[in-house]
Every structure is written in C-alpha cells, then in structure tokens.
C-alpha positions in Angstrom: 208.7 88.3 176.6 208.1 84.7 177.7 204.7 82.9 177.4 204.3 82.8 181.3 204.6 86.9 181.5 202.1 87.0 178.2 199.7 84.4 180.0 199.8 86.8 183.1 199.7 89.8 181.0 196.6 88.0 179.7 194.8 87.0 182.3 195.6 90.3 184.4 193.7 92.7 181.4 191.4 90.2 180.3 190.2 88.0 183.1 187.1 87.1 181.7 188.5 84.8 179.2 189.9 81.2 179.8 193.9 81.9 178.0 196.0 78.8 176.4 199.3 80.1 175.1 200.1 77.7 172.4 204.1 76.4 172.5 206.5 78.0 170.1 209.2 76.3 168.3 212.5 76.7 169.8 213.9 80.0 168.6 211.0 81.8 167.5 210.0 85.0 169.4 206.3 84.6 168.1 203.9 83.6 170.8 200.2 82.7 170.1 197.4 82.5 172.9 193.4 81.6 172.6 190.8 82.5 174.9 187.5 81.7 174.9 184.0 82.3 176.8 181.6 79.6 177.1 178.7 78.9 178.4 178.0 75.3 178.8 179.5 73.7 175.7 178.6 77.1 173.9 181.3 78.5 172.9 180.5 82.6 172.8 183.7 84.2 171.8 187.4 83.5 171.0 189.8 86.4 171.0 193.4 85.5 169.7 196.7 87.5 170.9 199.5 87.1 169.2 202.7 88.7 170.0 205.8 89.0 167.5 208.1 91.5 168.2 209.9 93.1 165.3 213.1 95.7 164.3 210.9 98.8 166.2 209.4 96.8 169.3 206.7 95.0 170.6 203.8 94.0 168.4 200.7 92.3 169.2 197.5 91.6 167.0 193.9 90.6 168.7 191.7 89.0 166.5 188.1 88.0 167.3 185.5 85.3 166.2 181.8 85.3 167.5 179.5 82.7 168.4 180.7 78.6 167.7 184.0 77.1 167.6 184.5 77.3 164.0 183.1 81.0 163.8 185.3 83.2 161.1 187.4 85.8 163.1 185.6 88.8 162.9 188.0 91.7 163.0 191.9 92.3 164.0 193.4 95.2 165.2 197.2 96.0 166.2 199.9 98.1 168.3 202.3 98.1 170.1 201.1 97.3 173.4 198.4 94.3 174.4 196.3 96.8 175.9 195.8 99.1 172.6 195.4 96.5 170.8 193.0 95.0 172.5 190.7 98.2 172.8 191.0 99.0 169.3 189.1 95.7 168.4 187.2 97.0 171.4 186.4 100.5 169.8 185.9 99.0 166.4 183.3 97.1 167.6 181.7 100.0 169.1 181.7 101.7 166.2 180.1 98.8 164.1 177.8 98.3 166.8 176.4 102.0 166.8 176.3 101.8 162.7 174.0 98.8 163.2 171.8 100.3 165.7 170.8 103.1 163.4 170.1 100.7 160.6 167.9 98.4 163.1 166.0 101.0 164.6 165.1 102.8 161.0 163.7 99.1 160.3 161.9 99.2 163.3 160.3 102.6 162.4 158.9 101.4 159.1 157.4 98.3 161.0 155.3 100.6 162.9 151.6 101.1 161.6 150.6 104.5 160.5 148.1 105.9 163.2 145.5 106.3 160.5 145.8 103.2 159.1 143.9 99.7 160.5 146.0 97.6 162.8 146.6 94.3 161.2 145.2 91.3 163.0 146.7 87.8 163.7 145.2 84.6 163.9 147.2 83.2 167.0 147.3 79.5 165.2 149.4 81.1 162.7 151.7 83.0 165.2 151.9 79.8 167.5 153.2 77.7 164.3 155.6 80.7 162.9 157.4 80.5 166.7 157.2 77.3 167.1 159.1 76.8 163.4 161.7 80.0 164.0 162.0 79.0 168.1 161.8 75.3 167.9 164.7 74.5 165.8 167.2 77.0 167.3 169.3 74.8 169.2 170.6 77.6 171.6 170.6 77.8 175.2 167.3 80.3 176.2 167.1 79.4 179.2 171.0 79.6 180.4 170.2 83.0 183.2 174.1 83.4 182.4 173.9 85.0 178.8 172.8 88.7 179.1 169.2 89.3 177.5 171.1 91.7 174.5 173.5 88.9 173.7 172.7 88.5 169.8 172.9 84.8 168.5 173.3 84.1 165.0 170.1 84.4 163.6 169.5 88.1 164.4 167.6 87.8 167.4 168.4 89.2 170.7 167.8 86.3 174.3 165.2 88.8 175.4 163.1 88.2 172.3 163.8 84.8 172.2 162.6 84.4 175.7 159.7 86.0 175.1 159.0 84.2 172.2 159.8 80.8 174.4 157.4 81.7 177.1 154.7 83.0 174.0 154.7 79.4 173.0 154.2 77.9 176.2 151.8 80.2 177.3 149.3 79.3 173.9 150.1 75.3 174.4 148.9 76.4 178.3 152.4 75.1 179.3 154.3 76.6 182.4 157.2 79.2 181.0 
C-alpha cells in the first residue's frame, strides 16, 4: 500500500476528519497518518492510523486523543483491515461510554431530594458568583452552534449545561443571552 491509496482509504471511511499522511523513510513499509476535527482553533479530536504490514498481512492500529492538541491518546485498537480497526476503537468507546452513563445517572439519583424532605433553598448571589467562578474561566467556545449540545469538554460538563449556565448568568446581570 502507498500513502496516496491510505490517504484515500482515509478520507473515503472517515470523511469527517482533515488526514496528513506523514512521509516514510525510504524503504520502510510503515505509513503514519493524523486527522483531526476542529472547531475554530479547537482542536476536538485526533485519531492516528498507522499501517505496518507484517509476515501474515495488513495491520493497522487507530489510536485516539480527545479534546486539545496535546491531549493523551485515549485508547488503540487493531486488525487487519482500516475499517475493523477503526470500529473497534469505535465500539470500545461505546462500551466505556454506556459504563459511564450508569455511573452518572446513579449520581444523579442521589442528588435528587427525598419527597418528604424540605427542598433546599438558594440565595441567587451565591449561585450567580458559583457560575460566574466555574463558567467564567472556562476558556471554551459556548457559543460555537457547531459543537453538538452532548459534546463533553474537559471539565465534566456537557455544552447544553454550559449554555444554560451562560444564559443563567446573563439573565441575573439582566444581560441579553
């Protein structure tokens, strides 16, 4: 395989992704290729590919890194064709993601106030300045309409709650959300 069929091989199963195949030294069969999503100067993911056939066949390993440029790759999965090893980081994730759900929605159960007991009351000074202190010095773009509201960003909050906690803000300063 040459780097221009990998690039197209690339491109043709993963179009959503902006590929650079990285140049190989002459005489090695190994070829590396990067893609990335971005919004803005965001970076949002960065998948790696790398293809290095051996004494049975074809090989490729995907490896994955989240949010940032500098983000630690996440998982890697190979197989011996681009496509399975692209869904098995893919299914992994799936998996992981579906673990985590349980564990965030039994969190969210205990957060819930027994009927019998009194709801808890907030001063909204104190909720303004909590926001203000968590939303204010996230440096992420909120209002970019491209990022889906369940994208997670670092700090374990989904867009949709940041958002709301944007407009929350500007809505107690009386400022237009």
């Amino acid at each position: 395989m040459d780097a221009t069929y990998f690039r197209k091989a690339l491109v043709k199963i993963m179009p959503g992704y902006d590929w650079t195949v990285h140049r190989a030294r002459k005489g090695v069969t190994t070829i590396v290729a990067t893609g990335i999503q971005t919004s803005g100067l965001n970076r949002l993911s960065t998948l790696e590919v790398t293809y290095a056939p051996d004494d049975k066949g074809d090989w490729f390993r995907a490896r994955s890194a989240g949010y940032g440029r500098r983000a630690p790759w996440l998982y890697e999965n190979g197989d011996a064709t681009l496509a399975r090893a692209l869904r098995g980081l893919q299914d992994y994730y799936r998996h992981t993601e579906g673990i985590y759900r349980g564990h965030a929605a039994a969190l969210e159960a205990g957060r819930k106030v027994a009927p019998d007991a009194p709801a808890p009351r907030a001063d909204s000074a104190g909720l303004l300045e909590a926001l203000t202190a968590i939303v204010g010095s996230l440096n992420v773009a909120s209002d970019n309409p491209n990022v889906p509201d369940d994208f997670l960003v670092p700090v374990d909050i989904t867009m949709g709650e940041l958002r709301k906690a944007r407009a929350a803000i500007a809505s107690a300063k009386g400022e237009a959300a």
